[in-house]
C-alpha atoms as a printed R data frame, in Angstrom:
    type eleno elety resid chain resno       x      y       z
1   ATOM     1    CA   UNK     A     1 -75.598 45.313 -57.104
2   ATOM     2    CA   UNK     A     2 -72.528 43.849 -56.105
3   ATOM     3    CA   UNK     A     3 -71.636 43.578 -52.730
4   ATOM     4    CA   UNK     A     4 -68.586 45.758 -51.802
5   ATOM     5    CA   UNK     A     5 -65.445 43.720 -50.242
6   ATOM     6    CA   UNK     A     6 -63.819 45.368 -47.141
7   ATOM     7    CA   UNK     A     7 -60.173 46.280 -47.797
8   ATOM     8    CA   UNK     A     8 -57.625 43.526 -47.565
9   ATOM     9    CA   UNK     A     9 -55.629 44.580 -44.754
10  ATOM    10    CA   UNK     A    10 -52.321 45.412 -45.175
11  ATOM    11    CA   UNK     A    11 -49.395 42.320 -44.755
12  ATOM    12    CA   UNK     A    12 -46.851 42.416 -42.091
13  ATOM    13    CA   UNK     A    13 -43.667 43.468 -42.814
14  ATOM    14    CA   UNK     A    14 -41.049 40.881 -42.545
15  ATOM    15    CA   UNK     A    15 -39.171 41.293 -39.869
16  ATOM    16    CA   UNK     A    16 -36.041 40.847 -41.978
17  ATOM    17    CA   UNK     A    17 -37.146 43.956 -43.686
18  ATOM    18    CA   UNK     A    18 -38.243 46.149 -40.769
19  ATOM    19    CA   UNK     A    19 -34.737 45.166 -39.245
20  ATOM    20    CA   UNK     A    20 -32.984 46.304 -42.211
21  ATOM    21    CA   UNK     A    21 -34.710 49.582 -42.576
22  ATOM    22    CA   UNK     A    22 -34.150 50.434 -39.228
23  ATOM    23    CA   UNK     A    23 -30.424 49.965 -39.714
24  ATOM    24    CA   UNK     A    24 -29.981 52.186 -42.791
25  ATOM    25    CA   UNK     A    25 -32.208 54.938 -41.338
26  ATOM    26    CA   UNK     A    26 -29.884 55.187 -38.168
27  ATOM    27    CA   UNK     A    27 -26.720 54.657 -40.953
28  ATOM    28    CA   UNK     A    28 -28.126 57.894 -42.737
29  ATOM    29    CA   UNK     A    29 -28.803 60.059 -39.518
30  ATOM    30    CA   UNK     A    30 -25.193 59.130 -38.189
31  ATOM    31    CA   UNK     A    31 -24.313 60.273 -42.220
32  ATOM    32    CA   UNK     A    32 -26.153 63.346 -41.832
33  ATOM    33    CA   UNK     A    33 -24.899 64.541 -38.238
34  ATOM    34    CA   UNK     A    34 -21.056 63.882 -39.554
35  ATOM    35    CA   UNK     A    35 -21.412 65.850 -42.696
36  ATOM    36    CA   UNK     A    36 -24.852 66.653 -43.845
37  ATOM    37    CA   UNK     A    37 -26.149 65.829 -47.016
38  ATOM    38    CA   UNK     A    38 -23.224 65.794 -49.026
39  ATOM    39    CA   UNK     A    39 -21.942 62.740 -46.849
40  ATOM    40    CA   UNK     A    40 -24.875 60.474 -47.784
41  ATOM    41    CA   UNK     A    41 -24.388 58.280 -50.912
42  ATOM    42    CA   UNK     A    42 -25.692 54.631 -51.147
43  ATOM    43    CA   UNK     A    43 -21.973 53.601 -50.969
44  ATOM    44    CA   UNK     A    44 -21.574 55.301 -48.116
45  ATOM    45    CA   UNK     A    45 -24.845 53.973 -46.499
46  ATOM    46    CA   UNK     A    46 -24.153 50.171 -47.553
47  ATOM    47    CA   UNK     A    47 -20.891 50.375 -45.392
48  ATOM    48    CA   UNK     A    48 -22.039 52.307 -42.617
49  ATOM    49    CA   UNK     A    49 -25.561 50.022 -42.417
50  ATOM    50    CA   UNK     A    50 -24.132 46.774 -43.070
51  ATOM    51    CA   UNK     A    51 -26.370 45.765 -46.061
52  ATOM    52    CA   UNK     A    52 -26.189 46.116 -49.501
53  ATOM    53    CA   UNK     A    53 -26.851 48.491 -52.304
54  ATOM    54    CA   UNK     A    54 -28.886 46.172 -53.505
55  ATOM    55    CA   UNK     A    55 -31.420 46.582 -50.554
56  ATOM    56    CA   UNK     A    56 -30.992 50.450 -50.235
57  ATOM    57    CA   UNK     A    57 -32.493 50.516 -53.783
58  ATOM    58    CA   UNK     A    58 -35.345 47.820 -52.812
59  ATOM    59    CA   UNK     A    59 -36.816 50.466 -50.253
60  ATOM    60    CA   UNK     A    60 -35.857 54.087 -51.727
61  ATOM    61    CA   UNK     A    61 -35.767 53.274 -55.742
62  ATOM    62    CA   UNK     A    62 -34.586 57.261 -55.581
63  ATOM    63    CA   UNK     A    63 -31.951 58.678 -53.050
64  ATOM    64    CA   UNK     A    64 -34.190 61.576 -52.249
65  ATOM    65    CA   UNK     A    65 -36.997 59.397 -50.737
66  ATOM    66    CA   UNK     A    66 -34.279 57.898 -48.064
67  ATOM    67    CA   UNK     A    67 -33.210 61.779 -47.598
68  ATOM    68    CA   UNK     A    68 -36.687 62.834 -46.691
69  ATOM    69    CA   UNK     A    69 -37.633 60.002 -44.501
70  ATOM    70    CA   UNK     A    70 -34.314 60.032 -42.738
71  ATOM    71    CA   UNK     A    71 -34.519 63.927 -41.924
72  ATOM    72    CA   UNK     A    72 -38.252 63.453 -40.986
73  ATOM    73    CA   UNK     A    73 -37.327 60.535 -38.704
74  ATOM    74    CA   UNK     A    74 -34.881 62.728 -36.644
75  ATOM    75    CA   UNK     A    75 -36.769 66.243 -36.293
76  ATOM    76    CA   UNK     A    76 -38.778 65.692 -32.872
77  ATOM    77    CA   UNK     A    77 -42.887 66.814 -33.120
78  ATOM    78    CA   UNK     A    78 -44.001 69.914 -30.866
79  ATOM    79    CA   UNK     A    79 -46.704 68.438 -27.974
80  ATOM    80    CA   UNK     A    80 -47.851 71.519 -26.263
81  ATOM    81    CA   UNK     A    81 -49.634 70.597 -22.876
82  ATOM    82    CA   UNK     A    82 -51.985 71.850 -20.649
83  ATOM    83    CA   UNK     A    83 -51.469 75.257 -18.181
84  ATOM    84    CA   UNK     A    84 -50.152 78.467 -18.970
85  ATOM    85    CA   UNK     A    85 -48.510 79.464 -21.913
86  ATOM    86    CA   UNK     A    86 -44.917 80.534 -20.420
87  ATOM    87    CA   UNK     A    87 -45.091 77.068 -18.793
88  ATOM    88    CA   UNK     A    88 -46.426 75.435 -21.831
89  ATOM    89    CA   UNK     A    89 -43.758 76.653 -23.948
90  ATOM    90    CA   UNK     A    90 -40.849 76.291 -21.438
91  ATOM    91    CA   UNK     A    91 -42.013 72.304 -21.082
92  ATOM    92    CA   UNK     A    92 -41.936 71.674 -24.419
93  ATOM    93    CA   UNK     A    93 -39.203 73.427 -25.938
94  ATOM    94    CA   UNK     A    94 -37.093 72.524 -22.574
95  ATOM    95    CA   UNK     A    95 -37.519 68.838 -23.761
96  ATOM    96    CA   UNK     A    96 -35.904 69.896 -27.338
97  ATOM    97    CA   UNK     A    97 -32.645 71.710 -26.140
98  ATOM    98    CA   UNK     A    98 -30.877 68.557 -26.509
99  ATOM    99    CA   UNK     A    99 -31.806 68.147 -30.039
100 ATOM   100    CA   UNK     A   100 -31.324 72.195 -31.113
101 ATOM   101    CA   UNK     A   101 -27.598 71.460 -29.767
102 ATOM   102    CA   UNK     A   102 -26.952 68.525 -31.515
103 ATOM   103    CA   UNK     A   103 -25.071 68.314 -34.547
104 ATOM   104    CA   UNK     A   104 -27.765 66.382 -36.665
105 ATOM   105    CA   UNK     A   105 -30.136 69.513 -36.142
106 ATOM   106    CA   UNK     A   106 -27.413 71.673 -37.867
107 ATOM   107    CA   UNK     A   107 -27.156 69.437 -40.587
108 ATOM   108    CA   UNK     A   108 -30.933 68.973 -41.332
109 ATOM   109    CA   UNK     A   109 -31.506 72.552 -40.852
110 ATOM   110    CA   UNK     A   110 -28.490 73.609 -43.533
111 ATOM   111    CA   UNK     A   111 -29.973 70.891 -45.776
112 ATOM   112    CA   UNK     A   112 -33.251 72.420 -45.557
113 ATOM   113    CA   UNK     A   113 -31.443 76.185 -46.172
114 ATOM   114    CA   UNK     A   114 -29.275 74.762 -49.115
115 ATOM   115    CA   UNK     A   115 -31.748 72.601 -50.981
116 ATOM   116    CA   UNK     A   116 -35.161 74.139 -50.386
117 ATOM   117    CA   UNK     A   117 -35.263 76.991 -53.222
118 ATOM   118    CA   UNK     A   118 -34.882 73.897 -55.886
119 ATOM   119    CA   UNK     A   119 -36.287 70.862 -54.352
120 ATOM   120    CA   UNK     A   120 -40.382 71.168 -53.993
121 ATOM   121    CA   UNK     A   121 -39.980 67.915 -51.910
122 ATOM   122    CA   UNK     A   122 -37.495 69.409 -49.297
123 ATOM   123    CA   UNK     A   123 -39.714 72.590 -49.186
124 ATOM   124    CA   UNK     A   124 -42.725 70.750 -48.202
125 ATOM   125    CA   UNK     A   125 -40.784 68.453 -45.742
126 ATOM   126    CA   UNK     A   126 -39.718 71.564 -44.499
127 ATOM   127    CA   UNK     A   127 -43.400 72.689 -43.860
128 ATOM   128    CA   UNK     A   128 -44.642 69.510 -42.229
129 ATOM   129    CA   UNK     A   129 -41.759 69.456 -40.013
130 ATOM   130    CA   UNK     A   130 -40.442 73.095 -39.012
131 ATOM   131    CA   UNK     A   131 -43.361 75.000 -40.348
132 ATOM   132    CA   UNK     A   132 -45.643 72.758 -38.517
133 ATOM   133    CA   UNK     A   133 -44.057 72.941 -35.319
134 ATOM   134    CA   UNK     A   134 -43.933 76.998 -35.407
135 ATOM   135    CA   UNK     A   135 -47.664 76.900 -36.129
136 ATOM   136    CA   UNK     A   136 -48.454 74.384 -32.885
137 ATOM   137    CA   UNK     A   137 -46.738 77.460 -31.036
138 ATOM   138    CA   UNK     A   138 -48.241 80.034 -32.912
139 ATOM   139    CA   UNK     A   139 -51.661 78.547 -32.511
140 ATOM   140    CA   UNK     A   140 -51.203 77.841 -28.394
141 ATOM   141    CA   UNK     A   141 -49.754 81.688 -27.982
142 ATOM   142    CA   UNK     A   142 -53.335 82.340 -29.563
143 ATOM   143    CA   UNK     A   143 -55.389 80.105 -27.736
144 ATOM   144    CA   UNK     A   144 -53.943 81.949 -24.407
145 ATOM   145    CA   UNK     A   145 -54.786 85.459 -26.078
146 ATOM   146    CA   UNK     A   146 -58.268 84.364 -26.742
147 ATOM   147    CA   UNK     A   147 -58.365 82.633 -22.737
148 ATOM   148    CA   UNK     A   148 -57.411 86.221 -21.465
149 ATOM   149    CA   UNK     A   149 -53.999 84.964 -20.433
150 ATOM   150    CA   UNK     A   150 -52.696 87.288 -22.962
151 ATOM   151    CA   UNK     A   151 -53.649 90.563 -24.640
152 ATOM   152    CA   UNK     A   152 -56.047 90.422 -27.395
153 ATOM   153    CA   UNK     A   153 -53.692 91.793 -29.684
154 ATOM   154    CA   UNK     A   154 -50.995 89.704 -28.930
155 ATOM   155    CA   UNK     A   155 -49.029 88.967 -32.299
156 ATOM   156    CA   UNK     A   156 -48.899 84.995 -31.982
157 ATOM   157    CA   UNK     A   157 -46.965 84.426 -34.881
158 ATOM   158    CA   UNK     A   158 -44.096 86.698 -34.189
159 ATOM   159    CA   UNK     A   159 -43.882 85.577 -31.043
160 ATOM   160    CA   UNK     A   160 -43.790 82.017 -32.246
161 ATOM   161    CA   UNK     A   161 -41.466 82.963 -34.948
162 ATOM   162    CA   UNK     A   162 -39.167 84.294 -32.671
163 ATOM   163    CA   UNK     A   163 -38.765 82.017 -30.567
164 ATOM   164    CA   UNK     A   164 -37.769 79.175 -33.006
165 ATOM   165    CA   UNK     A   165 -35.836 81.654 -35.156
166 ATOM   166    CA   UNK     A   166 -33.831 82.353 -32.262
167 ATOM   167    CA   UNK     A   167 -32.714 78.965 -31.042
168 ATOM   168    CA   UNK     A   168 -32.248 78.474 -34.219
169 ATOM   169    CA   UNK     A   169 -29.971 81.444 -35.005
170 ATOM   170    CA   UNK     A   170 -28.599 81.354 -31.432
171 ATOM   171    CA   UNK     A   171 -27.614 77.629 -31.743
172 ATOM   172    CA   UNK     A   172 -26.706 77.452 -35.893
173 ATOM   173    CA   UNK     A   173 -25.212 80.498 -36.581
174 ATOM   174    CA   UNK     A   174 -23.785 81.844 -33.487
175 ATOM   175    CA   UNK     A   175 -22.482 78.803 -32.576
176 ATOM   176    CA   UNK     A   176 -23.948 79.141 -28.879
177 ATOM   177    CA   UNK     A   177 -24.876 75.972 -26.866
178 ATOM   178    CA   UNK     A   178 -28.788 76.689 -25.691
179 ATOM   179    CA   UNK     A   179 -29.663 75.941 -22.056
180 ATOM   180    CA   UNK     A   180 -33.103 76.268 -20.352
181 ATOM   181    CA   UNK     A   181 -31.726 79.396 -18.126
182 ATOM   182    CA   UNK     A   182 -31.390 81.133 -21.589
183 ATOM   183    CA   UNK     A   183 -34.817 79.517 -23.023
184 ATOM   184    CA   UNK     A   184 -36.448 80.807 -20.174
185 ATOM   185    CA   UNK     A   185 -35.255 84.081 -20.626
186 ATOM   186    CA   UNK     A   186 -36.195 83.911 -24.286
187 ATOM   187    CA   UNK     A   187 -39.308 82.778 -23.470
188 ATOM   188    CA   UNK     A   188 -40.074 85.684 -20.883
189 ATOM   189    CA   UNK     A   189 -38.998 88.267 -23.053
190 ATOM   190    CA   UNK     A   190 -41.426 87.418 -25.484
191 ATOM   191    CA   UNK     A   191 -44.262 87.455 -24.035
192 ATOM   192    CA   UNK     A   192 -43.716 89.869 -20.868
193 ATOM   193    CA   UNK     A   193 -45.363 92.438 -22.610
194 ATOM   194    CA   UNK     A   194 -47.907 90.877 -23.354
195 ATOM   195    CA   UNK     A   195 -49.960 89.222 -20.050
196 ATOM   196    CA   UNK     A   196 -52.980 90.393 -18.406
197 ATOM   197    CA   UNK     A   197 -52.550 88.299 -15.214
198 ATOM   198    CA   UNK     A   198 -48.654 88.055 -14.999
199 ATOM   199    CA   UNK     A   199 -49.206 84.521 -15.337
200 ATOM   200    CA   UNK     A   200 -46.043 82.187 -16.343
């Protein structure tokens, strides 16, 4: 029997490369907060990044892949703490106003609206990023129903549904600037009617 050989680990990206990478990415989220989607060619990104179009097709062969990785790169993760929920939620979310304002969130989120339906890529994108987020929520909101912070029957994914659909709505559609006095009220109002202890 032959011996089996440990995997060869995997070689350092030159720093050239790394440096370059890091420039177009940045290029493309600047692209995408000025105009969305429609803004981003490799022309476009060559200029703004300083490089070639050579190198753009070295690391994304398709246009797509840079897309994807560029709208990934600048939707923040969900890191739900410790303590109760209304506190939870209010860190957290307090820590993304910032980003629901900005214009870059508006343009990933109308990419994500516009391109969805027809792209399976998008669509799962969508779910690792925005889906997964509203399930950390969801799943905390639980976690405090099951602790006896909240009612049993407390409808965690409504609640959690809710509360990013609103920003979101609030923010995109509305055009309203979010601020944590309005979060908090948000927050409240969702899940008021639903403590045991009056805990926040």
């Amino acid at each position: 029997m032959r011996d089996k050989k440990s995997p060869e680990p995997a070689p350092a990206l030159d720093p050239r490369v790394a440096k370059s990478r890091k420039a177009i990415l940045a290029a493309a989220a600047r692209l995408l907060a000025a105009g969305g989607t429609s803004d981003i060619s490799y022309t476009r990104l060559a200029d703004e990044a300083g490089v070639g179009r050579a190198t753009l097709y070295r690391h994304w062969p398709e246009p797509l892949d840079l897309l994807l990785e560029a709208m990934e790169l600048v939707v923040p993760e969900i890191e739900l703490g410790e303590g109760p929920i209304g506190e939870r939620l209010m860190r957290e979310l307090g820590r993304r106003i910032d980003w629901f304002n900005s214009s870059i969130c508006g343009a990933v989120i109308a990419s994500i609206i516009n391109r969805a339906a027809e792209e399976p890529r998008i669509r799962r994108m969508r779910d690792r990023t925005l889906g997964l987020s509203t399930k950390m929520l969801r799943d905390a909101i639980a976690q405090a129903a099951r602790s006896g912070e909240l009612r049993p029957d407390t409808p965690a994914d409504l609640i959690a549904k809710g509360l990013v659909g609103t920003l979101l709505f609030d923010r995109h559609m509305l055009g309203n600037s979010l601020t944590q006095h309005g979060l908090s009220e948000l927050v409240e109002s969702l899940l008021s009617g639903w403590r045991i202890n009056r805990l926040r």
